[in-house]
N, C-alpha and C positions, 0 to 999 in steps of 0.2 A: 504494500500500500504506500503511494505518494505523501506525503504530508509538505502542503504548502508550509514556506518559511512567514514567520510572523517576527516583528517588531524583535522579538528576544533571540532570534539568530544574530543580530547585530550586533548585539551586548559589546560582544569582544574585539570586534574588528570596529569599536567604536571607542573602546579605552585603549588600542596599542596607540593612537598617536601623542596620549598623553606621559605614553608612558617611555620617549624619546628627548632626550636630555635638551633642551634648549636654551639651558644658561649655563655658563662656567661652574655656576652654585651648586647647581642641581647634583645631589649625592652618586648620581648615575654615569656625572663627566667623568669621574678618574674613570671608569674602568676604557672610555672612552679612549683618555689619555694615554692610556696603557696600552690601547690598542694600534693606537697610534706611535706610539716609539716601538715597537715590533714592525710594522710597516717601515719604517723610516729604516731599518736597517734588511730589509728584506731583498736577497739576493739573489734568491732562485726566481725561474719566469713566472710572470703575473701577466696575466690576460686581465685586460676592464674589456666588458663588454654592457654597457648600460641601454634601456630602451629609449628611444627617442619620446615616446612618449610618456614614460614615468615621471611625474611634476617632482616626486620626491628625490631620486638622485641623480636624475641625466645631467644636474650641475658638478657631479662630485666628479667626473671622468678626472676633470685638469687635475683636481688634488693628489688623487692616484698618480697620473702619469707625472707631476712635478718630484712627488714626495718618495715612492716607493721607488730603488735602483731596481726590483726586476722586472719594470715594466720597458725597461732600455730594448727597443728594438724587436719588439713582437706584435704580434699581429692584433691590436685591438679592433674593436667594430661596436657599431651603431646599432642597434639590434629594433626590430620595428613589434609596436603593443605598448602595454602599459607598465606596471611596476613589478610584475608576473613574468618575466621573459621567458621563461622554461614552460611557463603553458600558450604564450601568446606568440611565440618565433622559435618552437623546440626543436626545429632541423637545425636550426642555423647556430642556437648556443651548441646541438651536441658536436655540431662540428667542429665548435672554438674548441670543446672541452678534448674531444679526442685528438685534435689535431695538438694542442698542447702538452697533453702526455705523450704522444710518441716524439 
């Protein structure tokens, strides 16, 4: 049996954006910050591949590709949908993704 979604399927896909650190203050930044200095020192290949149309990171690509060294010279890409790439362009990420393991 179907069961239409009502108001209370939302619940949670309506507190994750609060739950995204948005000030320095916020107790949630360090780990932020911590993930951030592993980046900064990260050596092996790193593929960005972000969708064109996700409002939320298609701005983060430059941060990546300034801050992380293993994004030096690999194959990034523009990936087309929204902030779901793996269900809205999944040919084209498996391709990033298997083309970068081998």
């Amino acid at each position: 049996m179907y069961v239409l979604p009502t108001p209370a399927f939302a619940v949670a896909a309506r507190a994750y954006p609060s739950l995204v650190p948005a000030t320095a203050m916020d107790p949630a930044s360090d780990a932020n910050r911590r993930a951030w200095e592993v980046f900064r020192r990260w050596e092996k290949p790193f593929v960005c591949c972000f969708s064109d149309g996700d409002p939320i990171t298609r701005t983060m690509a430059p941060l990546f590709l300034d801050r992380v060294p293993g994004t030096k010279a690999q194959p990034h890409a523009t990936l087309h949908g929204g902030h779901f790439i793996q269900e809205d362009d999944p040919q084209t990420f498996a391709r990033l993704v298997i083309d970068l393991v081998r």
